[in-house]
MIKE-341354 format. One record per atom (N, C-alpha, C, O): residue number from 1; atom name; x, y, z. Coordinates in steps of 0.2 Angstrom, whole numbers. Layout:
// MIKE-341354
+-----+------+-------+-------+-------+
:   n : atom :     X :     Y :     Z :
+-----+------+-------+-------+-------+
: NUM :   CA :     X :     Y :     Z :
...
+-----+------+-------+-------+-------+
This chain:
// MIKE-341354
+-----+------+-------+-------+-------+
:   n : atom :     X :     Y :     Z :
+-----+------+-------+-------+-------+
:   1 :    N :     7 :    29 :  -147 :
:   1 :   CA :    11 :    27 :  -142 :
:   1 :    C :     9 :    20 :  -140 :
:   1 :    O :     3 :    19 :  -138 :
:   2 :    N :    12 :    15 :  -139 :
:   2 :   CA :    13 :     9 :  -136 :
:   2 :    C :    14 :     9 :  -128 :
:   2 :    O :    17 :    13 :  -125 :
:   3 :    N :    13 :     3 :  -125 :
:   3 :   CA :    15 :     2 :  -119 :
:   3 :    C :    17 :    -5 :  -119 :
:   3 :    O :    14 :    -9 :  -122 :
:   4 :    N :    22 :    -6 :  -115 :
:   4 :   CA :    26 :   -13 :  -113 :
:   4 :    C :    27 :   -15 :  -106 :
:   4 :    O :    31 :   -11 :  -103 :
:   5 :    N :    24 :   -19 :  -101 :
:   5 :   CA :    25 :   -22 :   -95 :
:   5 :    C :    32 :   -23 :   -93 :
:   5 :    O :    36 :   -24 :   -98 :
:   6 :    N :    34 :   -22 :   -87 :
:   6 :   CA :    41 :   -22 :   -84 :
:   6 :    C :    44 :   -31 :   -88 :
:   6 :    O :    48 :   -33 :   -92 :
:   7 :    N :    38 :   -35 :   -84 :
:   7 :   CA :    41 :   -43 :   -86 :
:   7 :    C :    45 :   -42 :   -93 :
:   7 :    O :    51 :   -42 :   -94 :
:   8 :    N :    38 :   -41 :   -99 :
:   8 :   CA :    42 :   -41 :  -105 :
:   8 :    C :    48 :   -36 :  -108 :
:   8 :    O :    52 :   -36 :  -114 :
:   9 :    N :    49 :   -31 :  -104 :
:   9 :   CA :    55 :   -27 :  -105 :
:   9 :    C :    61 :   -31 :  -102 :
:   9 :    O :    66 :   -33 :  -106 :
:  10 :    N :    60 :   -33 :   -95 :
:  10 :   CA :    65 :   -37 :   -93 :
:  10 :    C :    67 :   -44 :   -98 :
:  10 :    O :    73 :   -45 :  -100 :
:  11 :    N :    62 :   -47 :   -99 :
:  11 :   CA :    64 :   -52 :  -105 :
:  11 :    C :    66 :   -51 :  -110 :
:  11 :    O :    68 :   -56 :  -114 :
:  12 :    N :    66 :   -43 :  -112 :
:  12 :   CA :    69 :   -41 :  -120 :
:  12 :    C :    77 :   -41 :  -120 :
:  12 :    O :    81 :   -44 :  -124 :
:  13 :    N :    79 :   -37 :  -112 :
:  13 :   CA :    84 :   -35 :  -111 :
:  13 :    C :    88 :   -42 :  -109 :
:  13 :    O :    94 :   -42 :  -111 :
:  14 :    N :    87 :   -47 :  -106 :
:  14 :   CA :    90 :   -52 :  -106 :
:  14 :    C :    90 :   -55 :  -113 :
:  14 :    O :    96 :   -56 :  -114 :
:  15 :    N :    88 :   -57 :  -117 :
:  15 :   CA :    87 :   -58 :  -125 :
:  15 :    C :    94 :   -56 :  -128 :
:  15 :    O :    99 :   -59 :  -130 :
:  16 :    N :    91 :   -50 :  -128 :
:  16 :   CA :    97 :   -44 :  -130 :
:  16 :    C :   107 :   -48 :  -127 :
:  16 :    O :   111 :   -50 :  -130 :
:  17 :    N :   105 :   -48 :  -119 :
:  17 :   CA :   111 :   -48 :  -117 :
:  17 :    C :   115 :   -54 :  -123 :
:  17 :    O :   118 :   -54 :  -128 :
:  18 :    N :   111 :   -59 :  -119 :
:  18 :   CA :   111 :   -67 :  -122 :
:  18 :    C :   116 :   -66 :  -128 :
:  18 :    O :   122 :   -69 :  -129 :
:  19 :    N :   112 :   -63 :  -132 :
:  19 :   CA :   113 :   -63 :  -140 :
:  19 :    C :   120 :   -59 :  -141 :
:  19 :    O :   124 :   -61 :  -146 :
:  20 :    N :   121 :   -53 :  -136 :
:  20 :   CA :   126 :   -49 :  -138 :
:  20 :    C :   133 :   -53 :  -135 :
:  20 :    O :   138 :   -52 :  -137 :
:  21 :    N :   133 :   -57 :  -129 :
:  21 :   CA :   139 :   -61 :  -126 :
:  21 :    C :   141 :   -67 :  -132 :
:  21 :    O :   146 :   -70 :  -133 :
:  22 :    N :   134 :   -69 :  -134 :
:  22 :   CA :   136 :   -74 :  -138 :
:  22 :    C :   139 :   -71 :  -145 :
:  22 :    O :   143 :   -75 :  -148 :
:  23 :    N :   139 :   -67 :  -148 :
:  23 :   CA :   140 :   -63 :  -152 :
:  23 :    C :   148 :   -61 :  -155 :
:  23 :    O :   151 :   -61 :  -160 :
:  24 :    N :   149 :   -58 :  -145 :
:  24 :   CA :   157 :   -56 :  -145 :
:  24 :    C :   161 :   -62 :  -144 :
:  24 :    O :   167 :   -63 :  -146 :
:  25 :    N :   157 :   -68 :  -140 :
:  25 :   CA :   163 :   -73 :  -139 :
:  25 :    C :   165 :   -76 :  -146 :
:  25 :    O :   170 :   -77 :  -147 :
:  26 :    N :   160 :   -77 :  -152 :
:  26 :   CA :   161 :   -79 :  -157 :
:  26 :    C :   165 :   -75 :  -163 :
:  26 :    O :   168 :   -78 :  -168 :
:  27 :    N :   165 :   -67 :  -162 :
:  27 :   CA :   169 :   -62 :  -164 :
:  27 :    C :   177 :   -62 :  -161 :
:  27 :    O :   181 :   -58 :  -163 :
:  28 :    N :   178 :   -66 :  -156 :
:  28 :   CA :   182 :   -66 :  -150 :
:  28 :    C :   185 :   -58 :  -146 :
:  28 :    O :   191 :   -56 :  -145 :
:  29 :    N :   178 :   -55 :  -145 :
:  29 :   CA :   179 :   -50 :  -143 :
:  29 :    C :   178 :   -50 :  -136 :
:  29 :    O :   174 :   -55 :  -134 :
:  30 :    N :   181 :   -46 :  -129 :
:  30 :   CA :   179 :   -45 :  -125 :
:  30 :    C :   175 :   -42 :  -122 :
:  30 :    O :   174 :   -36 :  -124 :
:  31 :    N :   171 :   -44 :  -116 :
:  31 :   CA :   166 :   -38 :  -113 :
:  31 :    C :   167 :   -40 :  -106 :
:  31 :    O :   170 :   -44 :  -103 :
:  32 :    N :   162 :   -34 :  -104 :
:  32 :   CA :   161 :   -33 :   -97 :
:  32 :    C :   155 :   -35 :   -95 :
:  32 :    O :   150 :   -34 :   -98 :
:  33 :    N :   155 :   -38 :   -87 :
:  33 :   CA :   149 :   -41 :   -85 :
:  33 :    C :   149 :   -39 :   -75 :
:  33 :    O :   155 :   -38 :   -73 :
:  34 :    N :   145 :   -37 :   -71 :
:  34 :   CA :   144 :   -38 :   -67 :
:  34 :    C :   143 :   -43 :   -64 :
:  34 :    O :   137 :   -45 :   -65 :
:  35 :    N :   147 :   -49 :   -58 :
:  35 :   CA :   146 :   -54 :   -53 :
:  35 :    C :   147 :   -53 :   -47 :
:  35 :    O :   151 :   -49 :   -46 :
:  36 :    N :   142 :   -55 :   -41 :
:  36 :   CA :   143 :   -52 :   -36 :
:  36 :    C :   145 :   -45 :   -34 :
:  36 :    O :   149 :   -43 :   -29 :
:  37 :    N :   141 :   -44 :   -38 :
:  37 :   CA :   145 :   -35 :   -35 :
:  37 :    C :   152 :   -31 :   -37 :
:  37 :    O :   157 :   -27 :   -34 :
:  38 :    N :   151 :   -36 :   -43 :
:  38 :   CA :   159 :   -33 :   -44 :
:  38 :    C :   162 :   -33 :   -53 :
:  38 :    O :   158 :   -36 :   -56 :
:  39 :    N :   165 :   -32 :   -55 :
:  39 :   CA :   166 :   -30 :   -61 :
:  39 :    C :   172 :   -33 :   -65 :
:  39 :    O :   178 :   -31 :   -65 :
:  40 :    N :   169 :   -37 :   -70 :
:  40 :   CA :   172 :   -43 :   -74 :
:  40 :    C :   174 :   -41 :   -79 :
:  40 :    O :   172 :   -36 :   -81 :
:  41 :    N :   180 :   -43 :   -81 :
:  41 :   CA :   182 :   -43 :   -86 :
:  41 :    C :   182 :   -51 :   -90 :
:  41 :    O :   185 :   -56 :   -88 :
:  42 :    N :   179 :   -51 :   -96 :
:  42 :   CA :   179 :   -59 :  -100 :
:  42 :    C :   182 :   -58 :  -106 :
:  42 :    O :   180 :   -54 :  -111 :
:  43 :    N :   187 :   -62 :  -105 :
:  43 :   CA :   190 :   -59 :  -113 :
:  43 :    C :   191 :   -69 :  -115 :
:  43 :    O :   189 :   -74 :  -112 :
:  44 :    N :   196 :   -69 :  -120 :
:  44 :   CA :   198 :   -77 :  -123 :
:  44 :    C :   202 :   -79 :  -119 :
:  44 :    O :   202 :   -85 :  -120 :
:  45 :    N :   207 :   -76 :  -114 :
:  45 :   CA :   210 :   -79 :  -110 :
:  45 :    C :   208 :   -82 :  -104 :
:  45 :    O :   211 :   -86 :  -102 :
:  46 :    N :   199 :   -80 :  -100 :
:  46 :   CA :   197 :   -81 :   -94 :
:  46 :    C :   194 :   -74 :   -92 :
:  46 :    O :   194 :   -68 :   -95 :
:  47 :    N :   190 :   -76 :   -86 :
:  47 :   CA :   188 :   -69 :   -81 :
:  47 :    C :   195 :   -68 :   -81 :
:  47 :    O :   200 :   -71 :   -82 :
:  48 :    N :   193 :   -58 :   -77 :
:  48 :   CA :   199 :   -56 :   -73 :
:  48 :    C :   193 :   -51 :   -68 :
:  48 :    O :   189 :   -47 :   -71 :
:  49 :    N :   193 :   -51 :   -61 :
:  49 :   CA :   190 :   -47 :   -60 :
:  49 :    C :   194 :   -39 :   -59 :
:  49 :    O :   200 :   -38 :   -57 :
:  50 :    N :   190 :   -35 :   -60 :
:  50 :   CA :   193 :   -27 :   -62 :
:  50 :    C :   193 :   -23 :   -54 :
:  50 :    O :   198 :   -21 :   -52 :
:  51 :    N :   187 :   -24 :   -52 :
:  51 :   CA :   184 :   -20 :   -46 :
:  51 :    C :   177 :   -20 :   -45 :
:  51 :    O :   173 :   -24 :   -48 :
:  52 :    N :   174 :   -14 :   -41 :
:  52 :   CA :   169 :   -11 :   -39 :
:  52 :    C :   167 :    -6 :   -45 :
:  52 :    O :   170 :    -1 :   -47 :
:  53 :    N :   161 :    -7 :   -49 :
:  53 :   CA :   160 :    -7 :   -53 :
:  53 :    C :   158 :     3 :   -51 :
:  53 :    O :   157 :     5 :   -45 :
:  54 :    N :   159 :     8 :   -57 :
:  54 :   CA :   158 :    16 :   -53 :
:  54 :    C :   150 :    17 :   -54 :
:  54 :    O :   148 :    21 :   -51 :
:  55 :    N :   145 :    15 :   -57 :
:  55 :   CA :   138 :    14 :   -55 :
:  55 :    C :   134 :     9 :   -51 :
:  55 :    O :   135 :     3 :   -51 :
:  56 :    N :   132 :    11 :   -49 :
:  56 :   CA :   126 :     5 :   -47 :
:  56 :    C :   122 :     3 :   -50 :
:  56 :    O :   122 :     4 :   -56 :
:  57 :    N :   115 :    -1 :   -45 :
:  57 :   CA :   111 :    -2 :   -53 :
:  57 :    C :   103 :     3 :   -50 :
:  57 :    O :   105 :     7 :   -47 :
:  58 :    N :    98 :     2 :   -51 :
:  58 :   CA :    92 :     4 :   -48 :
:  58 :    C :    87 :     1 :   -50 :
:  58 :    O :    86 :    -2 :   -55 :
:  59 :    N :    84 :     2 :   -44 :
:  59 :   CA :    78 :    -4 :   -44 :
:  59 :    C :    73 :     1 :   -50 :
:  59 :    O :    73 :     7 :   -50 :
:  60 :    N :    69 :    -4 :   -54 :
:  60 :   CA :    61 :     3 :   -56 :
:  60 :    C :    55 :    -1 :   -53 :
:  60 :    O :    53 :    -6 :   -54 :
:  61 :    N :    52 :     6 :   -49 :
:  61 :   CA :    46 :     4 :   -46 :
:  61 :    C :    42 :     4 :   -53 :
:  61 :    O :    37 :     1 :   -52 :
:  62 :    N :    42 :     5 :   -58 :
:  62 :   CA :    35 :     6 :   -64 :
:  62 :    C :    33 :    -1 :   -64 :
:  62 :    O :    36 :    -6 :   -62 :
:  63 :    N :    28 :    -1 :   -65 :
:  63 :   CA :    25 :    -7 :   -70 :
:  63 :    C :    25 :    -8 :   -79 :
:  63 :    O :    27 :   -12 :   -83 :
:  64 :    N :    21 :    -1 :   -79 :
:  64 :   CA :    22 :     0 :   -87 :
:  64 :    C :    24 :     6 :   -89 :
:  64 :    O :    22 :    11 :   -86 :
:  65 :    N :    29 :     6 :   -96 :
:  65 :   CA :    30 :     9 :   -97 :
:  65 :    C :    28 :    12 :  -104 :
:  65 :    O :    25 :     7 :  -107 :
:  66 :    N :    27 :    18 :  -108 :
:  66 :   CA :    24 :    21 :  -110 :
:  66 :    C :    32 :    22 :  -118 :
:  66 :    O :    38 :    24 :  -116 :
:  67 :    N :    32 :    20 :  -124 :
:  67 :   CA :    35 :    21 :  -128 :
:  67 :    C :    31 :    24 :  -134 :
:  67 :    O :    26 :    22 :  -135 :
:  68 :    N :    37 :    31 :  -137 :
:  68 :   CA :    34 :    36 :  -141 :
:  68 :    C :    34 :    30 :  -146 :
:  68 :    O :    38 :    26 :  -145 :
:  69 :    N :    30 :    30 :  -152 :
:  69 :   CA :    30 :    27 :  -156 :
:  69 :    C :    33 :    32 :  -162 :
:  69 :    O :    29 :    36 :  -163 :
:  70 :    N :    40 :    32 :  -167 :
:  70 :   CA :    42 :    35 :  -172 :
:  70 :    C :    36 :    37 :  -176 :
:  70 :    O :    31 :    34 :  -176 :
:  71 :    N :    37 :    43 :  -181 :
:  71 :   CA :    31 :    42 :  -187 :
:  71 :    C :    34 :    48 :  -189 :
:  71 :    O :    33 :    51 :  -194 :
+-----+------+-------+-------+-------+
């Protein structure tokens, strides 16, 4: 079992995002992003905003988390 700090989770998940928007824009596929509280649509044309997105987000009190290690 490993453990990873909230910082470096959050810096994975931002990585990750990064990678995945650059990814579609160059596939010219579209995706969804949250601004202001509200729910984007990005495609090759421009933004379109949608709405109020049906989830919200949550905060995590943890610090570290605890991942099973596969074997």
């Amino acid at each position: 079992m490993s453990e990873i700090n909230v910082k470096a989770l959050k810096k994975a998940q931002k990585k990750a995002s990064l990678n995945a928007i650059k990814l579609n824009k160059a596939l010219g596929l579209s995706y969804l992003t949250v601004k202001k509280g509200m729910l984007v649509h990005n495609g090759a044309d421009g933004e379109k905003i949608i709405g109020k997105p049906l989830y919200g987000t949550k905060k995590v009190d943890k610090r570290t988390f605890r991942i099973l290690d596969e074997e």
